[in-house]
LUMZATOR-359037 format. One line per field, with one value per residue (C-alpha): residue in one letter; chain; x, y, z. Coordinates in pm, 1 decimal. Example, Ala and Ser with C-alpha at 12.3 -4.5 7.8 and 13.67 -1.06 7.14 Angstrom:
<nodes>
resn	[A S]
chain	[A A]
east	[1230.0 1367.0]
north	[-450.0 -106.0]
up	[780.0 714.0]
</nodes>
This chain:
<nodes>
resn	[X X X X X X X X X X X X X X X X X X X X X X X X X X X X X X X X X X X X X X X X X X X X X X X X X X X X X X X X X X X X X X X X X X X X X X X X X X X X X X X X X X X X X X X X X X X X X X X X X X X X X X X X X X X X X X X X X X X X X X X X X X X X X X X X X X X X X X X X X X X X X X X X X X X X X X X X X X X X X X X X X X X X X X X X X X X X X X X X X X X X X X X X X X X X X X X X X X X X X X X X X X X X X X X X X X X X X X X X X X X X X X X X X X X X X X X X X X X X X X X X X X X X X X X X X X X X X X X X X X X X X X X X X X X X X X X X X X X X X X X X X X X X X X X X X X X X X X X X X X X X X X X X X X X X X X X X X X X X X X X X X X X X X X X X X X X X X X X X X X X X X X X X X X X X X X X X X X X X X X X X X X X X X X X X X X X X X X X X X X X X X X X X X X X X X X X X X X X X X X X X X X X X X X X X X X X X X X X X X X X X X X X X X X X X X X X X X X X X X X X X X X X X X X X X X X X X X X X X X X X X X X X X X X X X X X X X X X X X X X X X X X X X X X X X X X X X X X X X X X X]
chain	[A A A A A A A A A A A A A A A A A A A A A A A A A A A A A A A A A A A A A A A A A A A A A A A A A A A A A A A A A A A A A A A A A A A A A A A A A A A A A A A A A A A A A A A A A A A A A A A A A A A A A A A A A A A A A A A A A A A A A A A A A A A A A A A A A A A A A A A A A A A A A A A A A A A A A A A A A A A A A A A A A A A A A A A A A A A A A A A A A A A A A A A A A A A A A A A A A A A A A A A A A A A A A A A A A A A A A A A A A A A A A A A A A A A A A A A A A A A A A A A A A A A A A A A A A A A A A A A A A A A A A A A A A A A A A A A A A A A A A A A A A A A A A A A A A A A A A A A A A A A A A A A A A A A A A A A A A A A A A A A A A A A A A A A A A A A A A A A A A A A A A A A A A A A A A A A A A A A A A A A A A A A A A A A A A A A A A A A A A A A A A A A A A A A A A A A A A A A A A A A A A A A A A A A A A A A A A A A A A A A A A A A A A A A A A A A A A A A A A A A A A A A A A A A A A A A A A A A A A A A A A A A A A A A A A A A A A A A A A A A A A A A A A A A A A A A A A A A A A A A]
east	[1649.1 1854.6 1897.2 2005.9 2081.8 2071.4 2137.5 1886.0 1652.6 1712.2 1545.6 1457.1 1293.4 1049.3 838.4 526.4 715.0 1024.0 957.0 1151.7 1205.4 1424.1 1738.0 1722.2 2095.1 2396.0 2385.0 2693.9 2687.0 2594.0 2236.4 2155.3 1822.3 1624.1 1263.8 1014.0 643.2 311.9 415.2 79.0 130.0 -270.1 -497.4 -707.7 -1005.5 -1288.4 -1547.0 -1609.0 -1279.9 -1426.6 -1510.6 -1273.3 -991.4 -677.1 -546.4 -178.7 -118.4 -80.0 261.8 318.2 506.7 809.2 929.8 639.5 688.4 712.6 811.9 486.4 278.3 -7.4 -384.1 -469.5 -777.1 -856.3 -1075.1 -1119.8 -1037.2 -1006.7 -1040.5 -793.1 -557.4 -228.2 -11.1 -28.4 -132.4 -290.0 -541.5 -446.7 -762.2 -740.0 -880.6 -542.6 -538.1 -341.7 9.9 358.2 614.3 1042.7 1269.3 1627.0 1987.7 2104.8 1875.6 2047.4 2288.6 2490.7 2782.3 2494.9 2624.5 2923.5 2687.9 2545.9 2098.9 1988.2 1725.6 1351.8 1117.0 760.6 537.1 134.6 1.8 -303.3 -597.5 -831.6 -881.7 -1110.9 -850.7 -480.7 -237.2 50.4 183.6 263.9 585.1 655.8 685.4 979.9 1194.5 1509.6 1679.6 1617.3 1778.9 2059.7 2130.4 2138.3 1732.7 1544.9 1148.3 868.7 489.7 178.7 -175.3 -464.2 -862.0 -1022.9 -1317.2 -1638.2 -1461.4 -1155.1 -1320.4 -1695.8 -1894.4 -2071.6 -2311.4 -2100.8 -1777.0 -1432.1 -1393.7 -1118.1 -990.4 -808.9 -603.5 -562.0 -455.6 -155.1 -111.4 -73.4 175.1 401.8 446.8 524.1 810.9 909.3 927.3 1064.5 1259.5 1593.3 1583.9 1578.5 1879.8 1680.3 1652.7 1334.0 1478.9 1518.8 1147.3 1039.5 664.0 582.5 278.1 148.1 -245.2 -455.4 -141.6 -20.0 -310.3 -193.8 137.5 -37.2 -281.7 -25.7 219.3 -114.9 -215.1 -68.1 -78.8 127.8 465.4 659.5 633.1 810.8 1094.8 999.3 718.9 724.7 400.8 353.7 48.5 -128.5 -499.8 -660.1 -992.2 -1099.9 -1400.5 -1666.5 -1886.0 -2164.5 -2058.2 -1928.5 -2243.0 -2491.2 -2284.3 -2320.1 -2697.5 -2744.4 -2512.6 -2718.0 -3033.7 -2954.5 -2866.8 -3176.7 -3027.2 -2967.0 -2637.9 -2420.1 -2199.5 -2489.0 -2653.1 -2305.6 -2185.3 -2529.0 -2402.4 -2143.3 -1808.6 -1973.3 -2235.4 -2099.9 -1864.2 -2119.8 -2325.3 -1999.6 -1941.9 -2294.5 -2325.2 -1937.6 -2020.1 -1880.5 -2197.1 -2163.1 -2364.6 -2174.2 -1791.3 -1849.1 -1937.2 -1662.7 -1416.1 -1621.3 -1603.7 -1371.2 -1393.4 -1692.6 -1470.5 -1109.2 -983.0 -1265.4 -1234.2 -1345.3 -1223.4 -967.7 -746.9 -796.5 -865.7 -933.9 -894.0 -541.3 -505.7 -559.7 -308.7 -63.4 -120.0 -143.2 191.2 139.5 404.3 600.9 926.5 899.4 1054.2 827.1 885.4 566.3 508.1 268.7 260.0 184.1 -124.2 -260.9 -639.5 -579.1 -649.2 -1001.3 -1050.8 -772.4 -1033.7 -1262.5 -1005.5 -1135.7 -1447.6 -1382.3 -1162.5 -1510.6 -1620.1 -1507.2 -1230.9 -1427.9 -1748.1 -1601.8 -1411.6 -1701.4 -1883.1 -1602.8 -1637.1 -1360.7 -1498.3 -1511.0 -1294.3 -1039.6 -1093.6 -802.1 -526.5 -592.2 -577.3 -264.3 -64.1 -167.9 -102.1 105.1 -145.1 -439.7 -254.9 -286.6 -674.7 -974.9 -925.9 -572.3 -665.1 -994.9 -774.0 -584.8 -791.4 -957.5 -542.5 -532.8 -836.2 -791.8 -455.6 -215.1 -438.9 -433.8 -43.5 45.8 -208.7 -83.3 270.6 202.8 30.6 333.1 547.1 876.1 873.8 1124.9 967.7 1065.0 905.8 886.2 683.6 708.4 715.4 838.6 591.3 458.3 564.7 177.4 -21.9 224.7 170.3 309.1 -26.0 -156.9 117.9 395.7 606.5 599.7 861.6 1105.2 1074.9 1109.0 1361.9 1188.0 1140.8 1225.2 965.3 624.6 365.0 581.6 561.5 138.1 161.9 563.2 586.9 859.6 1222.1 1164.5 1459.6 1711.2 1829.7 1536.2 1463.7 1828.4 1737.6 1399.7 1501.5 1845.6 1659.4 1461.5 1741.3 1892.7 1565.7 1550.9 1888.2 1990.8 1638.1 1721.4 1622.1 1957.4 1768.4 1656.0 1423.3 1096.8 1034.3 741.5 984.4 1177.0 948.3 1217.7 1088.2 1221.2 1090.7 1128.2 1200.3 1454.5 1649.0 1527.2 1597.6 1560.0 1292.3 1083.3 769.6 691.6 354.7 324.7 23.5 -222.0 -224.9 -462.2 -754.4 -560.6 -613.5 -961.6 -1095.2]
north	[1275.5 1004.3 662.7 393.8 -58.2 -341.7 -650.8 -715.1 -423.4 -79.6 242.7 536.7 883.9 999.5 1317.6 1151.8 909.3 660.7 348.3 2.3 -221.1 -511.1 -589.2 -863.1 -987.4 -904.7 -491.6 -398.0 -669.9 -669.9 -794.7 -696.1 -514.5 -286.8 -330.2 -103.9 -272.5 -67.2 271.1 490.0 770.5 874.1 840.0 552.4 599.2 503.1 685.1 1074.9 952.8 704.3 931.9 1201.8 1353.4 1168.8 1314.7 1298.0 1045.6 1214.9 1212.3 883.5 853.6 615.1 352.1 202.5 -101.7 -132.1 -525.2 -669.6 -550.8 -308.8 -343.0 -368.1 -201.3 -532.4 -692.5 -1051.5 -1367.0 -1172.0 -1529.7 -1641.1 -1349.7 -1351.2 -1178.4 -1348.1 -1002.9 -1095.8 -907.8 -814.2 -721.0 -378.9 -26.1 152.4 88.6 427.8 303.1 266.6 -3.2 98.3 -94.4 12.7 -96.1 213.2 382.6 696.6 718.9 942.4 947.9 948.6 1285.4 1116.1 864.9 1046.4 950.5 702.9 752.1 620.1 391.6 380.2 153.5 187.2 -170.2 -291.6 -441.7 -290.3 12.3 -212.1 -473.8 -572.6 -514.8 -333.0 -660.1 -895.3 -1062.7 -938.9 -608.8 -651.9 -401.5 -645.1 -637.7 -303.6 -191.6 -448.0 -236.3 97.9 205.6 250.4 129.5 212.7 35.6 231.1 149.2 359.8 340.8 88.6 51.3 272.7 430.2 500.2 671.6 652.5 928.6 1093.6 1419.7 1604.2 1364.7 1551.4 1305.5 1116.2 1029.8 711.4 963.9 1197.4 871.1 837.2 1216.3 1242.6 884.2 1094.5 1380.1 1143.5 1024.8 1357.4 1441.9 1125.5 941.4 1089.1 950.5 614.5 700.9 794.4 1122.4 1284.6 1445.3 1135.7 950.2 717.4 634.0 278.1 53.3 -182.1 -289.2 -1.6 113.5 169.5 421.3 557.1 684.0 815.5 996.2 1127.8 1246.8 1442.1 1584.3 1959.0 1890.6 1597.5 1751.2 1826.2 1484.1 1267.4 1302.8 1002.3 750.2 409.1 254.3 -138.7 -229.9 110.7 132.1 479.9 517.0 895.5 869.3 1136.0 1347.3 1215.1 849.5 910.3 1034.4 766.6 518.2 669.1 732.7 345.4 213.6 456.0 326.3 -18.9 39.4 261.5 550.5 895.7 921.4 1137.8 1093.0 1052.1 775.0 557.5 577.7 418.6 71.3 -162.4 -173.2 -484.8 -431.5 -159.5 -433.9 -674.3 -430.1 -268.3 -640.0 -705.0 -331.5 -405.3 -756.2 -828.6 -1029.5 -1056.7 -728.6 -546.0 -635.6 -425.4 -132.6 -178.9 -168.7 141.3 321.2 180.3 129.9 251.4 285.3 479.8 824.5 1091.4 1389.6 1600.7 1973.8 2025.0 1694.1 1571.6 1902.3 1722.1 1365.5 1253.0 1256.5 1579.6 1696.2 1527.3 1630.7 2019.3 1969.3 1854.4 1616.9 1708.5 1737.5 1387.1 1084.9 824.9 453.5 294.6 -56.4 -358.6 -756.2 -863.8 -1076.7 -874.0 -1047.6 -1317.7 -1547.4 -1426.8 -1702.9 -1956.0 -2219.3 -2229.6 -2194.3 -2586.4 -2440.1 -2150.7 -2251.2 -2275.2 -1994.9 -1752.9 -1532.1 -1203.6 -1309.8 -1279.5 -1002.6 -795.0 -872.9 -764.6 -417.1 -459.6 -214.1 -343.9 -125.8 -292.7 -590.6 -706.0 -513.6 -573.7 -976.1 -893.7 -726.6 -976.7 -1305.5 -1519.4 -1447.0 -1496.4 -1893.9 -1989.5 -1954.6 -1734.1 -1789.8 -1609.0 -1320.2 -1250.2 -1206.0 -1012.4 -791.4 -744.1 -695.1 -433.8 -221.9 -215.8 -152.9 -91.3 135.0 342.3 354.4 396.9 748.2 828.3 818.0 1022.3 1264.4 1330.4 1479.2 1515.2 1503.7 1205.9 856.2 529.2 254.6 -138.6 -481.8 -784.3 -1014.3 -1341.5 -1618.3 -1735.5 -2157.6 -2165.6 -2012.2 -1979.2 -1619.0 -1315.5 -1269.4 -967.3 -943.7 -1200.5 -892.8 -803.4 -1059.9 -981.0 -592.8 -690.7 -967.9 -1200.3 -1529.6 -1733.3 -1572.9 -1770.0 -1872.7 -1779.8 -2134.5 -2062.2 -1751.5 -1791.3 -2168.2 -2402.6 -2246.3 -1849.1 -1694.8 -1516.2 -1361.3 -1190.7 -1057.5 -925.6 -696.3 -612.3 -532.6 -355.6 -103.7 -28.9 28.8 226.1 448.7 500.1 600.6 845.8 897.2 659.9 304.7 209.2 185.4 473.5 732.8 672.0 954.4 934.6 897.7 603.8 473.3 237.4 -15.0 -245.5 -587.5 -809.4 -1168.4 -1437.4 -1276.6 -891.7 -641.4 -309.7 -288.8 30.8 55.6 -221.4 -127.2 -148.0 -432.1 -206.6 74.2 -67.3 7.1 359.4 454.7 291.9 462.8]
up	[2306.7 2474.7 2404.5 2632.2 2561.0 2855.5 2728.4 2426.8 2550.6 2415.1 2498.2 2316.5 2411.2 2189.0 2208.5 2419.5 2619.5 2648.9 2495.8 2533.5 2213.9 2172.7 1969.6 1715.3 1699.0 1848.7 1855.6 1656.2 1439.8 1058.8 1110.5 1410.6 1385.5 1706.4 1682.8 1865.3 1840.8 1895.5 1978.8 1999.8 1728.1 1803.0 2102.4 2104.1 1833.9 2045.0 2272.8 2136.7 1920.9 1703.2 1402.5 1492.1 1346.2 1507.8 1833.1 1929.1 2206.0 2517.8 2694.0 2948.8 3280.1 3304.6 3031.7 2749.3 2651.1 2254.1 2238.0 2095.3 1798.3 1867.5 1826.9 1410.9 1309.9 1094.4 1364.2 1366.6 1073.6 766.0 562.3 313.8 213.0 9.6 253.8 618.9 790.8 1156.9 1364.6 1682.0 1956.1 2118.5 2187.2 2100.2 1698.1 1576.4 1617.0 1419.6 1429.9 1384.9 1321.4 1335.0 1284.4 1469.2 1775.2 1836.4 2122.8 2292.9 2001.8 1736.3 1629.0 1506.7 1260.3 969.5 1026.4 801.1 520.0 591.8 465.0 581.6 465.9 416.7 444.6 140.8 225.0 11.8 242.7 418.7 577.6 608.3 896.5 985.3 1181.0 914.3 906.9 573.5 677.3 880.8 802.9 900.7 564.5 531.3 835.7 749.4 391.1 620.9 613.7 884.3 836.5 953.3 947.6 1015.8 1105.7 1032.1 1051.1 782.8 576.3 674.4 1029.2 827.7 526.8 548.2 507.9 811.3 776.0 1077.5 1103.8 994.0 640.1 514.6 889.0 742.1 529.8 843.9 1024.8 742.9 789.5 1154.8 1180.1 932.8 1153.7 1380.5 1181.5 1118.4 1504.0 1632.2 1372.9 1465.9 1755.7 1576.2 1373.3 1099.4 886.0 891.1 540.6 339.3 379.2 123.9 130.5 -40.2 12.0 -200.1 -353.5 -137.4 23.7 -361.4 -419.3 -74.8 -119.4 -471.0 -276.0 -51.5 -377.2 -545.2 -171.6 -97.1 237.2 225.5 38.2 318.4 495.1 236.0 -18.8 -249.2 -320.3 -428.0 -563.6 -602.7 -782.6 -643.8 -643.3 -609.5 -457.5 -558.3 -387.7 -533.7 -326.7 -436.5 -426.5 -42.3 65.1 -96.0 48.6 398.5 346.3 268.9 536.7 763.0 678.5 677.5 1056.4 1123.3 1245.8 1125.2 879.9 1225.2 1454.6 1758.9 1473.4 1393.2 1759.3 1866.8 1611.5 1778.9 1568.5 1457.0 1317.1 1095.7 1004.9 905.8 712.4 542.6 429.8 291.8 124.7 -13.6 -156.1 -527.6 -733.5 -1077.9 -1111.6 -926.8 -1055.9 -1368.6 -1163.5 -884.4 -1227.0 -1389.5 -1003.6 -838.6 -460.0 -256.0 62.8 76.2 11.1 -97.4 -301.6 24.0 -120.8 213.0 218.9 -140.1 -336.4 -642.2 -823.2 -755.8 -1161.4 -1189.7 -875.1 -1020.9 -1446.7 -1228.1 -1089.9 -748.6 -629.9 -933.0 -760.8 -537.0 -725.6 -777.7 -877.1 -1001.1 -1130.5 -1131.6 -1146.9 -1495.6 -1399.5 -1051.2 -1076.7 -1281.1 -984.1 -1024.9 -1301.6 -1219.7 -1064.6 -1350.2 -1616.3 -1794.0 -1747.0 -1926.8 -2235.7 -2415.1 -2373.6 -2651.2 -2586.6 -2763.7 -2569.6 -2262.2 -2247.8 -2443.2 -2101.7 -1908.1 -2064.9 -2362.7 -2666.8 -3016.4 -3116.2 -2887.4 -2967.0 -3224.6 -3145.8 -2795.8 -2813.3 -3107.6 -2841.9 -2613.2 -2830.5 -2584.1 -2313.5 -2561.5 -2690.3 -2306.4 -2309.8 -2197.8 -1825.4 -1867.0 -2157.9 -1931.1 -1606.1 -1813.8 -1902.9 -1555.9 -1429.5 -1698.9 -1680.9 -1324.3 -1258.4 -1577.3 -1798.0 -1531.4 -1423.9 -1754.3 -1786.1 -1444.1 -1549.7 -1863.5 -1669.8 -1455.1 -1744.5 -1717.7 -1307.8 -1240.2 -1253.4 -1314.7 -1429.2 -1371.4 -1461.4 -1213.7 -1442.2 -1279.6 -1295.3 -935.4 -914.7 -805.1 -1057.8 -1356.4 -1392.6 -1163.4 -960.0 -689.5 -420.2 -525.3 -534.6 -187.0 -55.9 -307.5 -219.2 193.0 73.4 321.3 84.8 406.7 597.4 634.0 379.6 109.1 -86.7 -99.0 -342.0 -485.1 -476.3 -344.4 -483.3 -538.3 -705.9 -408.4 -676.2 -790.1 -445.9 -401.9 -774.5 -663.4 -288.5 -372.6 -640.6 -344.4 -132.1 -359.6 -476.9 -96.0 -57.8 -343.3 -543.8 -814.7 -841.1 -1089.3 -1440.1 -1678.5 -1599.3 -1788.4 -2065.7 -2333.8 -2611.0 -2462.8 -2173.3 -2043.9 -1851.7 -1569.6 -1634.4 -1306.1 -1439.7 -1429.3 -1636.2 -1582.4 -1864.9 -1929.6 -2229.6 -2423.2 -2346.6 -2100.9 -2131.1 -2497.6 -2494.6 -2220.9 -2542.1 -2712.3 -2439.0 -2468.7 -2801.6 -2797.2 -2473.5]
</nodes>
């Protein structure tokens, strides 16, 4: 593969085509940075396509341009989200963005290839974008990694079920855009030996589906989880979900049925079928989402808890960690409202057991002094995401893992909510609509911790604090200071013990 530069255009050969991306700085210098926007990993998923497996994009004639982000399979306003992630219209939605300090020339040989980050973007399984400026992998090719961003199928044409439709193609999406890397990232400067997979919120319970999958291992070397959310899908969930969105459309639960529905009018009846009420939030804790990765018996052979307490993944280093407050936003607005409303009362309807009860709001006393509103998003922050790191972590054994809090409290909301993390792992807190989740003055400092341990992690397997082992279960605690503490997780135990 050959690599050529004119000016602030730069071209690389990769195994479909030659694509052109652009430089970002002056090439040579310390922050200069290539990037190469919308290059087609898969053919277009439309047509006979639609609810197929993922096809490799065919080889192209002459030079592709890769200077402008590719279609997003988020179609349309997604409202008011915490990470600015933008929908861009198209047909040709399977694609992956690199950014590089180093495309591979004709010396490269001479330049030992740089480890890899790609990143799986959140979204619920349903939304997000692989084109948000957050994302940029800038910083992270300035500290020597190159980064990648995928896309991949959403919501009911990424993972719904279909009677005679291959299933999980979201997950074969993520599958087939990391053989990509592994075939063309060398010609990035990168080494398809040292990837890191991270994503954050859905792409969290991504790279966790990916560590418990056997037919993921030899695509990654290491996995770094920020506030992941695992789907597990069941069987029987999948396909009553498919039988409803079927019927609500009035055609037969197939390929032939679906492919007679416009792409929106699935969307609007995914929406209405995917609606949280106050019914249905106790259930969507209990069961988690009805849309993302299904237990299918040929991708995901079993729940991803029990690949990984069999040994799956076991070798793969794995940072995991959470904000301290993830859906506490959930009751911010009403939190006047609320402070009558007894603490025990509330979270007994939000599923806490009696049993619970006291040492739960004991271990949880400074949360529990700044009212219900904060103990009740608490509680929702812990049942849905902390509980379950902390059993995931234990089922892992002695496989290396480390373990970390974000602890810093937004200048918004006062506590460290669902994706404040993000700019401080990217190191972008001069990027846009920052000030809207992190408030005005977000500590550099913090980022340079939280972005560096990343570096590092993706560089040499180790994130630069202790390993996490059940008789120390040292703890990384993201704050201004951060410390290293036992058992960061010491107040989610209670809803252990009582479960």
């Amino acid at each position: 593969m050959t690599q050529t530069s004119t000016g602030t255009l730069v071209e690389v050969d990769t195994t479909a085509g030659r694509v052109r991306g652009a430089w970002r700085g002056e090439p040579g210098t310390p922050e200069a940075s290539a990037a190469f926007l919308g290059i087609p990993f898969a053919e277009a998923p439309v047509g006979e396509l639609r609810f197929a497996a993922p096809v490799p994009k065919a080889p192209w004639e002459g030079v592709r341009d890769a200077l402008a982000f590719g279609a997003t399979a988020q179609r349309g306003d997604p409202g008011v989200t915490l990470i600015p992630e933008p929908s861009v219209p198209g047909e040709s939605t399977l694609n992956v963005n690199v950014f590089t300090p180093r495309p591979s020339s004709a010396d490269a040989a001479t330049d030992a290839a740089l480890p890899v980050l790609v990143w799986i973007h959140g979204g619920g399984f349903f939304a997000g974008s692989p084109a948000s400026l957050w994302y940029d992998g800038g910083r992270f090719n300035r500290d020597g990694v190159v980064t990648v961003t995928i896309s991949y199928r959403l919501g009911f044409d990424g993972f719904g079920w279909i009677a005679d439709a291959p299933s999980n193609r979201g997950v074969r999406d993520w599958l087939l855009a990391l053989e990509w890397v592994q075939q063309n990232i060398a010609a990035f400067g990168g080494d398809p030996s040292r990837v890191t997979i991270a994503g954050q919120s859905a792409g969290g319970g991504a790279v966790l589906t990916l560590l418990g999958m056997e037919r993921a291992q030899h695509l990654f070397q290491g996995v770094y989880a920020i506030s992941g959310a695992l789907a597990d899908v069941t069987p029987e969930r999948g396909e009553a979900f498919g039988r409803e969105l079927a019927a609500a459309a009035g055609v037969e639960p197939t390929i032939a049925g679906f492919s007679s529905v416009s792409e929106e009018r699935i969307l609007e009846l995914q929406k209405k079928a995917t609606e949280l009420g106050p019914d249905s939030l106790e259930t969507m804790i209990e069961n988690g989402l009805a849309l993302g990765p299904g237990i299918d018996g040929e991708l995901l052979l079993r729940s991803t808890k029990d690949s990984l307490a069999a040994g799956v993944g076991a070798d793969k280093p794995l940072v995991i960690g959470a904000t301290d407050d993830e859906f506490s936003m959930v009751f911010a607005d009403a939190e006047k409202k609320m402070r009558w409303i007894p603490k025990s009362f509330l979270l007994r309807k939000l599923g806490m057991t009696k049993q619970a009860m006291k040492p739960y709001l004991a271990a949880n006393a400074e949360v529990a002094r700044k009212g219900t509103a904060r103990i009740a998003g608490r509680f929702l922050t812990d049942r849905m995401f902390r509980t379950a790191l902390v059993r995931l972590v234990a089922l892992r054994g002695d496989a290396p893992t480390w373990v970390y809090r974000f602890s810093w409290p937004s200048g918004v909301f006062g506590f460290a909510e669902h994706c404040l993390d993000v700019p401080f792992f990217f190191d972008c807190l001069d990027s846009i609509a920052i000030e809207p989740l992190a408030g005005p003055n977000p500590p550099q400092a913090l980022a340079d911790e939280v972005h560096g341990a990343a570096v590092a992690f993706i560089a040499t397997g180790e994130p630069g604090w202790p390993r996490y082992t059940d008789a120390a279960r040292a703890t990384r605690v993201y704050d201004s200071p951060s410390s290293v503490v036992a058992d960061g997780y010491a107040s989610v135990r209670p809803l252990l013990t009582a479960a």
